[in-house]
Phi, psi and omega in degrees: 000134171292098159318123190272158161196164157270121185337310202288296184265338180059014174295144176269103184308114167299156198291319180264010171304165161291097187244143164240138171281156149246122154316132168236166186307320214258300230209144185263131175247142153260118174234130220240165203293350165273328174272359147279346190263304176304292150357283184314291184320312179294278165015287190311290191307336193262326194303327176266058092279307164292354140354107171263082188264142159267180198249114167270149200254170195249166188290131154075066206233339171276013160240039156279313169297328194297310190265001177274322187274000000 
């Protein structure tokens, strides 16, 4: 019988536990479900730094820049 382990965390899993791949470019993890949930979580939080917002700019706003340079 095979032994299980999580990429991640390296715990060893029982045969009827849950394992999910994840794809990657280079390499497939198998990770067991507190540590997809944790993943997940960390994702969410981090994901609003990478925000791309936009800006609308105000009338006449290049020549602000103008008087800045």
């Amino acid at each position: 019988m095979l032994k299980r382990y999580c990429d991640i965390c390296k715990v060893e899993l029982d045969k009827d536990e849950e394992v999910k791949e994840v794809k990657l470019p280079n390499k497939n993890l198998e990770i067991c479900i507190g540590c997809l949930e944790a993943l997940e979580q960390h994702i969410e939080t981090t994901s609003d730094n990478f925000k791309i917002k936009t800006t609308r700019y105000e009338k006449d706003y290049h020549n602000k820049w103008e008087e800045i340079c």
